[in-house]
N, C-alpha and C positions, 0 to 999 in steps of 0.2 A: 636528229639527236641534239640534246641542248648540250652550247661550248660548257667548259669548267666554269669561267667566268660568272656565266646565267644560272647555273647550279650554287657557289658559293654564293650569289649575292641571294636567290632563292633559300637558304639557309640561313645570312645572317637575318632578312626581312619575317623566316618563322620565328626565330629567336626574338627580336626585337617586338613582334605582336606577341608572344608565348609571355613577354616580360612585363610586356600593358598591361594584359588578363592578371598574371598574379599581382602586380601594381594593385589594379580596381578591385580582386579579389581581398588583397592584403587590406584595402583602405574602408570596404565594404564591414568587413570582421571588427577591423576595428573600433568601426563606428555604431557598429551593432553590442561589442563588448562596453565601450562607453556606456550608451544608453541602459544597457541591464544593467550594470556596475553604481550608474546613476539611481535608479528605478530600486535597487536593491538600497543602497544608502537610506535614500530618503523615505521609504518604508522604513526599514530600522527605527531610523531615528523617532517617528512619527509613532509607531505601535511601545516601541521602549518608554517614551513620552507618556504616551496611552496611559500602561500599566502604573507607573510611578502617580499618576494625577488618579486613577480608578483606586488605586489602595492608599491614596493619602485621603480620598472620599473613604472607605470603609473604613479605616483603622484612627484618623483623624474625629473619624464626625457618626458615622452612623452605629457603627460598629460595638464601643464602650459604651453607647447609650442605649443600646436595645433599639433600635430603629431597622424598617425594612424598607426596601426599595420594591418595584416591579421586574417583570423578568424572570428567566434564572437564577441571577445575581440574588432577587427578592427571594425566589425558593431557598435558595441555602442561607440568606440571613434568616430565615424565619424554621426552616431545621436548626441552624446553628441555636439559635434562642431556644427552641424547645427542647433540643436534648442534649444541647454541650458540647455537640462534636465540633470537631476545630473546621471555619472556617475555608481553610486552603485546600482542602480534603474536600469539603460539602461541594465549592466550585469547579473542579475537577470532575468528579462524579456525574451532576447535575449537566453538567454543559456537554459533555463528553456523546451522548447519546446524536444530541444536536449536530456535531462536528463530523458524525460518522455519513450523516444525513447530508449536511453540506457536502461531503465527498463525492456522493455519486447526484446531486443533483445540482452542483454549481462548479465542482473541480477539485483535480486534487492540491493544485498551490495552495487555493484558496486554503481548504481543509488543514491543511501544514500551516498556514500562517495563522490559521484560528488553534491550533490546539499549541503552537508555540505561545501562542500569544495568551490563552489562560492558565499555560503550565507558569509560566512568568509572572502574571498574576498570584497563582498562587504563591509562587515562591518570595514571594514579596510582600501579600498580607503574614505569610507562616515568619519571615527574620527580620524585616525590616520595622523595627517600632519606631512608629509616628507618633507623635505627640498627641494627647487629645486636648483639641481647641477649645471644648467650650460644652456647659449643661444645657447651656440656653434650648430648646427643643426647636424655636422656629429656625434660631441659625443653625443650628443641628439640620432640620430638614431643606432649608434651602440650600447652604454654602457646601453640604454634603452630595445633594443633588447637580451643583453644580461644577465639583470636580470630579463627581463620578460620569456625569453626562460630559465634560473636559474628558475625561479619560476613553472612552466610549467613542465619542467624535477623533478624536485622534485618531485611534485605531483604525477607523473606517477608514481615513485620508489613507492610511498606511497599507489597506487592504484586507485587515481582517477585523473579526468582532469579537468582542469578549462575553457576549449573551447570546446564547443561542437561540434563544426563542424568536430572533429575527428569522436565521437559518428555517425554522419550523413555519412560522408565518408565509416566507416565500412559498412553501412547499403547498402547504394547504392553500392559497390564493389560488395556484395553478389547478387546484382541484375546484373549489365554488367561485362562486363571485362575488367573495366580498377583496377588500383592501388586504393588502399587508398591513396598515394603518389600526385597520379597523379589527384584524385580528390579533394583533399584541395590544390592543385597547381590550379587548375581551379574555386574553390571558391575564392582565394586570387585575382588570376587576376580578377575577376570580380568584385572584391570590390576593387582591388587599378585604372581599367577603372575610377571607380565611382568617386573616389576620385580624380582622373586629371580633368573629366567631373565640378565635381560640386565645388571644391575646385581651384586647379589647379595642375600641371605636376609636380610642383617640388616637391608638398610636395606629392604625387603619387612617384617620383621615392625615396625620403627619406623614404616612407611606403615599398618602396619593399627593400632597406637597414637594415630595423629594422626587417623585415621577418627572412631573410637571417640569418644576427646577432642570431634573437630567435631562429631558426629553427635549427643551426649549436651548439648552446647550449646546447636544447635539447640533440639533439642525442648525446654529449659529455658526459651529463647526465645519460642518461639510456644506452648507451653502455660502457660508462667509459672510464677511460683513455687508457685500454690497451684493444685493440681490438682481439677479439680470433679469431684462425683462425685452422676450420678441418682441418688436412691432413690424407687424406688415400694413402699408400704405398703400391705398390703390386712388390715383387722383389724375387730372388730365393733364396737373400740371407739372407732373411728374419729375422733370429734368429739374423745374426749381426748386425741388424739395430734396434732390437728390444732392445739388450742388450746396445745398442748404446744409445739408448731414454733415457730406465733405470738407466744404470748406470753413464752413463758420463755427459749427457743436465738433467737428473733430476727428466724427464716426466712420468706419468702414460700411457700405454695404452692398447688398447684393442686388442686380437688377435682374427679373426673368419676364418673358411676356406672358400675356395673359389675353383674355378675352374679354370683354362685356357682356355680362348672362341676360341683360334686362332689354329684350329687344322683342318688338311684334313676330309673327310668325310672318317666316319667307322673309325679313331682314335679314341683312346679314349682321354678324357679329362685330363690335370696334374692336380692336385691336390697341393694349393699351401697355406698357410698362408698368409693371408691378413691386415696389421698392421693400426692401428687409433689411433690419437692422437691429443691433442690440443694445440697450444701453443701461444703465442702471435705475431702481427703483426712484432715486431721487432726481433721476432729471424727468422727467414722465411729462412733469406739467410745465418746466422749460419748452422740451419740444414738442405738446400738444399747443402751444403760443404760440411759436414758432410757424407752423403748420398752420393754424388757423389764420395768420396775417396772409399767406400765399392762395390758400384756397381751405376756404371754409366748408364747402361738402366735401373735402377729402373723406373716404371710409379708411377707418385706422383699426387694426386690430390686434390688440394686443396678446399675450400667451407669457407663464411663468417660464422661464427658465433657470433647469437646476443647477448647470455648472457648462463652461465654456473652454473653448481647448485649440489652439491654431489662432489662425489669422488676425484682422486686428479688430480689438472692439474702441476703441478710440486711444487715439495721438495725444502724447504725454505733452506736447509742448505743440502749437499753432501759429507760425510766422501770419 
């Protein structure tokens, strides 16, 4: 039988582990509340951003002029133009069908943050009057396309969309083989046909201007200003391209092995270092120099990348 002694100290030593766990439990929680707390801000802010920059594009610029965009968005300006109904009401309606669709084929945050985010909209082309900027028709379709495309890219940063016909395009991709790309490219041509047909041509070819304008916004949006770009190296002189990245351009990467494919039969294979890195579109032909002074049949292969997240893609400052 254990003394008292071995029994209390047995007691205080549960207690004292019992207080660690809630300790790491408590510090776990709270560091998991940070991050949502975070995660939730800067969405906010970003889709709030969104809507105010989308209805200063509609009520600013496309809107008083009779102009249409592509999209959703372009179905209810182009209802709205032909029978009067208001605007905030048309976007509601029209996207709404899309939003039910995202729910069961991407989620339901997602879906909550897209029908918060066009009730917003609308509630903001319906009370807030914008000024209208301008008759001009070209600034009309560019600087319209490009806060509606602002507005649009925002959004996505934030997590959700304000046109559904993206929602719709994912869904159909998953069924044929075409693009996402290439199916909201074929929803627009059909709505700006419609618009030459029942309208006429020209304001059809200023709706494919204002596309353009959004669409080239966007993606300036959600890929940024500086566009990444893979590169995988496979060379023999591996370590000094490696030390190369490192120490002199700045960059993080990654080393895995690999093999040599190009060998007779019953050779055996070399065994080689394989180097990966990221760097932006504009250093491309700094470090194909760079790489070329070290070893000139290096094979380099490059790949787009859309957006990067963790670790480090190059050191702000270089002793």
């Amino acid at each position: 039988m254990p003394d008292l002694k071995t029994i209390i100290q047995s007691i205080k030593s549960l207690k004292k582990n019992n207080q660690k766990e809630n300790e790491a439990k408590f510090k776990k929680t709270t560091s998991s509340f940070k991050v949502r707390l975070n995660q939730f801000v800067k969405s906010f802010f970003l889709i709030s951003f969104g809507i105010l920059f989308a209805g200063f594009g509609l009520k600013g610029f496309l809107l008083p002029n009779y102009f249409v965009d592509g999209g959703a968005t372009g179905i209810s300006l182009l209802i709205a133009e032909l029978t009067g109904y208001d605007l905030s009401i048309l976007l509601i309606i029209i996207n709404l069908p899309f939003f039910f669709l995202g729910y069961f084929q991407i989620g339901k945050q997602f879906a909550i943050k897209c029908v918060l985010s066009i009730l917003g909209l609308a509630l903001v082309v319906y009370f807030i009057q914008y000024p209208v900027i301008t008759s001009d028709k070209l600034l009309i379709a560019v600087f319209g396309g490009i806060f509606l495309g602002g507005g649009i890219g925002l959004s996505v940063r934030g997590g959700a969309v304000l046109d559904g016909t993206e929602v719709l395009a994912i869904f159909i991709s998953k069924k044929i083989g075409l693009t996402i790309g290439d199916i909201i490219l074929i929803f627009n041509i059909i709505i700006f046909a419609f618009a030459a047909y029942i309208i006429n041509i020209e304001t059809a070819l200023y709706a494919i201007l204002t596309y353009f304008a959004a669409s080239k916004t966007v993606d300036f949006l959600i890929e940024g200003i500086e566009e990444y770009t893979g590169i995988t190296i496979i060379s023999d002189k591996n370590e000094r391209i490696r030390t190369l990245l490192i120490d002199n351009l700045g960059h993080g990467v990654t080393v895995y092995s690999g093999k040599k494919g190009f060998a007779k039969s019953g050779e055996s294979l070399k065994e080689i270092n394989i180097i990966y890195t990221v760097i932006t579109r504009l250093e491309i032909t700094k470090l194909r120099n760079e790489i070329e002074k070290i070893d000139s049949n290096a094979f380099i292969i490059m790949n787009s990348v859309k957006d990067t997240r963790g670790g480090m893609i190059k050191r702000r400052s270089i002793k």
